[in-house]
C-alpha positions as CSV (number, residue, x, y, z in Angstrom):
1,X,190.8,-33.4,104.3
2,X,189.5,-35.5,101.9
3,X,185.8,-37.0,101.7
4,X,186.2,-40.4,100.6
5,X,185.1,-42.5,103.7
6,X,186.8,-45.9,104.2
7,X,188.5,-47.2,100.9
8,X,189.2,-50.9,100.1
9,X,192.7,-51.3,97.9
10,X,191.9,-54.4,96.7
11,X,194.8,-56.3,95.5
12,X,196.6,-59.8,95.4
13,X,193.6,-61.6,93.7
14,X,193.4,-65.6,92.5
15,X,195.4,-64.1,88.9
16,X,198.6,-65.3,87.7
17,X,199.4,-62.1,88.0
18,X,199.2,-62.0,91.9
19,X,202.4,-61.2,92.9
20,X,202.8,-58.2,91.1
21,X,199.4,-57.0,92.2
22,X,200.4,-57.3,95.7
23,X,203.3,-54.9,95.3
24,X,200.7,-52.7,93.0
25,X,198.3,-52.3,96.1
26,X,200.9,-51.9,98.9
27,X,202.7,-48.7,96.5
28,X,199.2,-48.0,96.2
29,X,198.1,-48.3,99.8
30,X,201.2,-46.1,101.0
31,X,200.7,-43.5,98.6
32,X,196.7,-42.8,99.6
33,X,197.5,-43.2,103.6
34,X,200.5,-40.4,103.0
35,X,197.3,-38.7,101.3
36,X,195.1,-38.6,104.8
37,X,193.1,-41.5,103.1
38,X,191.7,-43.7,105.7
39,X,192.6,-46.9,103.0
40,X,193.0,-50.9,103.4
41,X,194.2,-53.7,101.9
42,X,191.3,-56.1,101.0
43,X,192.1,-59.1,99.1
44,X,189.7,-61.0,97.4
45,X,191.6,-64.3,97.6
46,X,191.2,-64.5,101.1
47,X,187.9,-62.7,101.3
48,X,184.7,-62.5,99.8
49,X,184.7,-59.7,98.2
50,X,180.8,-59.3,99.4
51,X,182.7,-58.1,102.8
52,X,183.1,-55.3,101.2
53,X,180.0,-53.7,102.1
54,X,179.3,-55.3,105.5
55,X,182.7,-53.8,106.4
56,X,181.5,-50.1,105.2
57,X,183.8,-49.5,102.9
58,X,182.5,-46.5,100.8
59,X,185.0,-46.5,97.6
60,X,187.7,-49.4,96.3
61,X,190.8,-48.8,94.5
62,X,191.3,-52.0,92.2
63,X,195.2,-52.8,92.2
64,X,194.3,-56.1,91.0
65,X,195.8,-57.6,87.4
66,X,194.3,-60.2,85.1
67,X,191.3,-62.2,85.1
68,X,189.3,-61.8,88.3
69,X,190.3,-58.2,89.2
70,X,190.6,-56.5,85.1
71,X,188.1,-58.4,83.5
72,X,185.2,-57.0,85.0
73,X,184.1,-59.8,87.2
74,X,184.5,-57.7,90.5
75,X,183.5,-54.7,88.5
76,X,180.3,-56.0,88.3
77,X,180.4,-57.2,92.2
78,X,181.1,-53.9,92.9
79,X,178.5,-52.4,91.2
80,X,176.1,-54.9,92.7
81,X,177.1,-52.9,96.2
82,X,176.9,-49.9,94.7
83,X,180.5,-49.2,95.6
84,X,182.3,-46.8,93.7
85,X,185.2,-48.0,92.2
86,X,188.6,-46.8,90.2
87,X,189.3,-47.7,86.1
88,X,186.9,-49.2,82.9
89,X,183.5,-50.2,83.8
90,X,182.3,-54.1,83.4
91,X,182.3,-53.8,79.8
92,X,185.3,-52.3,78.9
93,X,187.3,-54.0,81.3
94,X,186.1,-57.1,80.0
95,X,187.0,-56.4,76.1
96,X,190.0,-54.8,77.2
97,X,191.7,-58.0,79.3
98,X,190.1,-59.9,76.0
99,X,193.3,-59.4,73.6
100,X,191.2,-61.0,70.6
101,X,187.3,-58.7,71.2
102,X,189.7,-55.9,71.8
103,X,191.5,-55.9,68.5
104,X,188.2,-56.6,66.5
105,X,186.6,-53.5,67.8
106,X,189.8,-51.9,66.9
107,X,189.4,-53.3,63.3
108,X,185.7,-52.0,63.1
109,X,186.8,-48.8,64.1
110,X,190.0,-48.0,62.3
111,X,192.3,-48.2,65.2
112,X,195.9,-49.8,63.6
113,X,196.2,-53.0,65.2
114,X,198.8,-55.9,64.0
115,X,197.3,-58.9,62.2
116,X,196.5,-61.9,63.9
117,X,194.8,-65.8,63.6
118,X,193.4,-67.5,66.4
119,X,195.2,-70.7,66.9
120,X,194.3,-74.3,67.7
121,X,196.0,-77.7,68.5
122,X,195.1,-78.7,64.7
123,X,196.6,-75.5,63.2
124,X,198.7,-75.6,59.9
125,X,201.9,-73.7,61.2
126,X,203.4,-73.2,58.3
127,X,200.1,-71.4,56.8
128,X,200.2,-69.4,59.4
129,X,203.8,-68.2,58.9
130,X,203.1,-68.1,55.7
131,X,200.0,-65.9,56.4
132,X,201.8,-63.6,59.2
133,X,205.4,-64.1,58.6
134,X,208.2,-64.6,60.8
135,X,209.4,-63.7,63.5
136,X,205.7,-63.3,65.4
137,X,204.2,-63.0,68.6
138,X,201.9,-66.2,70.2
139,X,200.4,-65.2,73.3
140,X,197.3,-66.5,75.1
141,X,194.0,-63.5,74.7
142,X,193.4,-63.5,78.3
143,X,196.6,-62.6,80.6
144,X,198.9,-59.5,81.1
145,X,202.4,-59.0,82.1
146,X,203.6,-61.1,79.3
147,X,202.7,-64.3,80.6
148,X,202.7,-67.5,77.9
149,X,204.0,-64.5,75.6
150,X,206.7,-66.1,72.9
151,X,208.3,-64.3,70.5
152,X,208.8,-66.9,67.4
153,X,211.7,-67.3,64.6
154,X,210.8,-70.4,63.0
155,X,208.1,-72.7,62.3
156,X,209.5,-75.6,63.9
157,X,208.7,-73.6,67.6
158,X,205.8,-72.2,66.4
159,X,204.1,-75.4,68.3
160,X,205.6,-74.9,71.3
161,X,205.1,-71.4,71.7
162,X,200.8,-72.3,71.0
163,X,201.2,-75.3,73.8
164,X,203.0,-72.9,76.2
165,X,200.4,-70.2,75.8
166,X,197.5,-72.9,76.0
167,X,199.0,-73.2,79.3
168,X,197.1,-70.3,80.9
169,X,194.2,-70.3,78.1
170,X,192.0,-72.2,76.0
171,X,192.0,-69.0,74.1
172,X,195.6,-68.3,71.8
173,X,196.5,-65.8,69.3
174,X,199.3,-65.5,67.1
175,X,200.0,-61.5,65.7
176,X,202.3,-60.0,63.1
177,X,205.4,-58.8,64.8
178,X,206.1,-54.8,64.1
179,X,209.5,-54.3,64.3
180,X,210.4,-50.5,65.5
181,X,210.3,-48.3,68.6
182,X,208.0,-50.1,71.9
183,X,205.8,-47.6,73.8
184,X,202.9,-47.0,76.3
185,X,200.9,-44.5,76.7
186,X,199.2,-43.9,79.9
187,X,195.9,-41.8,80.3
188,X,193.9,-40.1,83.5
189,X,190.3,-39.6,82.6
190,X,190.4,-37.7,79.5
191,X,194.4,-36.4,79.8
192,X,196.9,-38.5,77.9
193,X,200.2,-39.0,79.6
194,X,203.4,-38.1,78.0
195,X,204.5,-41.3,75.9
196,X,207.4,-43.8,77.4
197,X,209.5,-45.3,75.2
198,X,211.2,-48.9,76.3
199,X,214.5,-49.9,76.0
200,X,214.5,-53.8,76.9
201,X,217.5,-55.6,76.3
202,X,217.7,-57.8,73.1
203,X,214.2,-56.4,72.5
204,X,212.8,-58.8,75.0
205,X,210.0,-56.9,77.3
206,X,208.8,-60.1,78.9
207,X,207.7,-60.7,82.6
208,X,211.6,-60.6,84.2
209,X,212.3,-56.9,82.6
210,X,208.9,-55.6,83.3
211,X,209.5,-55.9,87.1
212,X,212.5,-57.2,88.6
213,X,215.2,-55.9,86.2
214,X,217.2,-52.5,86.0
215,X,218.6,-53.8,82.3
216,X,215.3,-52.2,80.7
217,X,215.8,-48.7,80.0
218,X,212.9,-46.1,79.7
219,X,212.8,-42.3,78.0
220,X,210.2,-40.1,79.1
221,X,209.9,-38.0,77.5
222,X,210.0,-40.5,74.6
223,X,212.0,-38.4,72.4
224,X,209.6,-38.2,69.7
225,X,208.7,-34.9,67.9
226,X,206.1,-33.5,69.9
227,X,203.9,-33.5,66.7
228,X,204.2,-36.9,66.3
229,X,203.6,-37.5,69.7
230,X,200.4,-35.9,70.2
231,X,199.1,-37.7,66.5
232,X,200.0,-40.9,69.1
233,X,197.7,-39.6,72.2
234,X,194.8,-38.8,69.8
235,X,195.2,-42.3,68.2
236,X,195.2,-43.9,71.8
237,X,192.6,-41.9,73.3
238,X,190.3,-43.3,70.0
239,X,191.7,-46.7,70.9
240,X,189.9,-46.0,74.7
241,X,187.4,-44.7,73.2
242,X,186.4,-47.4,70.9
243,X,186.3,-50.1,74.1
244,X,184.5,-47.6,76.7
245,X,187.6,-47.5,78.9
246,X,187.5,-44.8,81.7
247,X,189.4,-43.8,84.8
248,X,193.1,-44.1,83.6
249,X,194.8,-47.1,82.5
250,X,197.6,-47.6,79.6
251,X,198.2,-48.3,76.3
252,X,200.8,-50.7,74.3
253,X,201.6,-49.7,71.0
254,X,204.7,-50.1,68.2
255,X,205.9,-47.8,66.3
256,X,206.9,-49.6,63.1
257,X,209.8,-48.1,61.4
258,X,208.4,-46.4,58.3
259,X,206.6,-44.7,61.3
260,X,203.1,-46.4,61.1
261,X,201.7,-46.9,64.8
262,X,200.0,-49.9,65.8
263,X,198.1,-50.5,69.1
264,X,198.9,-53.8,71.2
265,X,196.8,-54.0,73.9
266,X,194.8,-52.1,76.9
267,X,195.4,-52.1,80.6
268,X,192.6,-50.9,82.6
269,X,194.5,-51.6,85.8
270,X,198.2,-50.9,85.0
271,X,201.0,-52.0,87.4
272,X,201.6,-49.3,90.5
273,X,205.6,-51.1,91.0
274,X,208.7,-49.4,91.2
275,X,208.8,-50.1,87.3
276,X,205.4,-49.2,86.4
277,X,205.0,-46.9,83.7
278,X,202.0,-44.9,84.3
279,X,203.9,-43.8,87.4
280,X,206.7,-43.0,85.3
281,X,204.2,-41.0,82.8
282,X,202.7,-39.1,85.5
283,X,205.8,-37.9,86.9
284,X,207.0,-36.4,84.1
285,X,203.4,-34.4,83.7
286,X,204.1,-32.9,87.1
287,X,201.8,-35.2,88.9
288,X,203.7,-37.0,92.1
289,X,202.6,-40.9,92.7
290,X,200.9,-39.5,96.0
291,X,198.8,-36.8,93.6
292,X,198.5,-39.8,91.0
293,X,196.5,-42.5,93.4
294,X,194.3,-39.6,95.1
295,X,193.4,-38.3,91.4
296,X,192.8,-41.6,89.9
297,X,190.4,-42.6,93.4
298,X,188.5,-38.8,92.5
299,X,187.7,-40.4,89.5
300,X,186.0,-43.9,91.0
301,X,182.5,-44.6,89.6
302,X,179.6,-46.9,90.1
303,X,179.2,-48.3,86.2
């Protein structure tokens, strides 16, 4: 029996990422009530999340994705009720959702990272390509999932790709693309997960593959030399390390051909689908999705 008390699995949220955040929590939800957790869904879209505490919840589960729920805005709330809660403190949460912050502490501490520019409505494209190259990656700092994400050939859609990303922020970056081998790497406290390597089809990983399509093809175990692919953990686990992360949550990286890694971005609250990778990760450690949400709820925290 376990000793949690009454845990909120917060999830839907006011995020573009929403939908996928309701399937997150209800995997999530199912998993811990299998478990003998007395658990509830409790979303903050239709709730003030200050109901938390008059409703005696005693530990939350955050299934929520993007800004609202992974930038530490209910972190902090939380912590406010003194409610113990799963993943990255307000801090880290907040750098980590923050493509741009999280790639300049990266810089400063020698975490591999691709180069970027910050890009404006007044930008000289063609400097820019002919600062980063082509193809390369626009995508606005503050979303996940891929959203605004555009992969760009030529200059001439170069301006598109910003306004598209401007979209869902005032805040857009444009990064080097690494060609090579896409992976994640997952992590539960201090354990790395086994790596996944993705498959997606004409290289594309955007929102559609991630989690409605069976065309995207996974290996895990990535079927990298295991040397290689502990150098990889170490390098994430530095990469969490650097922007305070905690809990669990995921890593993006490339592996550029000459073998060169580079990191992408963090996910303090990784997708919990049917697609989701950390699931995926876990699995092949020997730890069951059921196993997975109870260890990752052990590890909730108040800052």
């Amino acid at each position: 029996m376990n000793n949690f008390g009454k845990v909120a699995v917060l999830m839907g949220g006011r995020s573009a990422e929403r939908e996928i955040s309701l399937m997150s929590g209800a995997n999530v939800l199912a998993g811990l009530r299998r478990q003998g957790v007395d658990a509830h869904a409790f979303d903050p879209a239709g709730r003030p999340v200050f109901e938390l505490r008059g409703d005696g919840y005693q530990r939350a589960f955050i299934a929520l994705h993007g800004r609202y729920g992974e930038d530490g805005t209910v972190q902090g709330a939380l912590e406010l009720m003194e409610i113990p809660y799963t993943g990255s403190g307000v801090m880290a949460s907040a750098l980590s959702l923050d493509k741009l912050r999280a790639k300049l502490v990266w810089l400063a501490c020698g975490v591999p990272t691709p180069r970027h520019e910050v890009l404006s409505a007044h930008c000289d494209w063609a400097a820019t390509v002919g600062r980063l190259g082509l193809p390369l990656i626009v995508k606005p700092v503050h979303e996940g999932s891929s959203l605004g994400l555009t992969k760009v050939a030529s200059v001439e859609k170069l301006a598109p790709a910003y306004e598209l990303a401007a979209q869902y922020d005032t805040s857009v970056i444009a990064e080097e693309f690494i060609a090579g081998r896409e992976l994640t790497a997952g992590f539960i406290g201090a354990q790395p997960l086994p790596l996944v390597g993705i498959e997606a089809p004409q290289g594309n990983y955007d929102y559609q593959h991630k989690y409605f399509s069976d065309a995207t093809r996974y290996h895990c175990p990535s079927g990298l030399p295991a040397a290689q692919e502990q150098q990889l953990q170490a390098l994430v686990m530095r990469a969490v390390e650097a922007l305070g992360c905690s809990g669990w949550g995921r890593a993006d990286l490339m592996l550029r051909d000459d073998g060169k890694p580079f990191l992408l971005e963090m996910n303090t609250s990784p997708g919990m689908t049917a697609h989701s990778l950390v699931p995926m990760a876990a699995r092949a450690a020997g730890i069951e999705f059921d196993e997975l949400v109870v260890r990752i709820l052990e590890l909730a925290h108040v800052g």
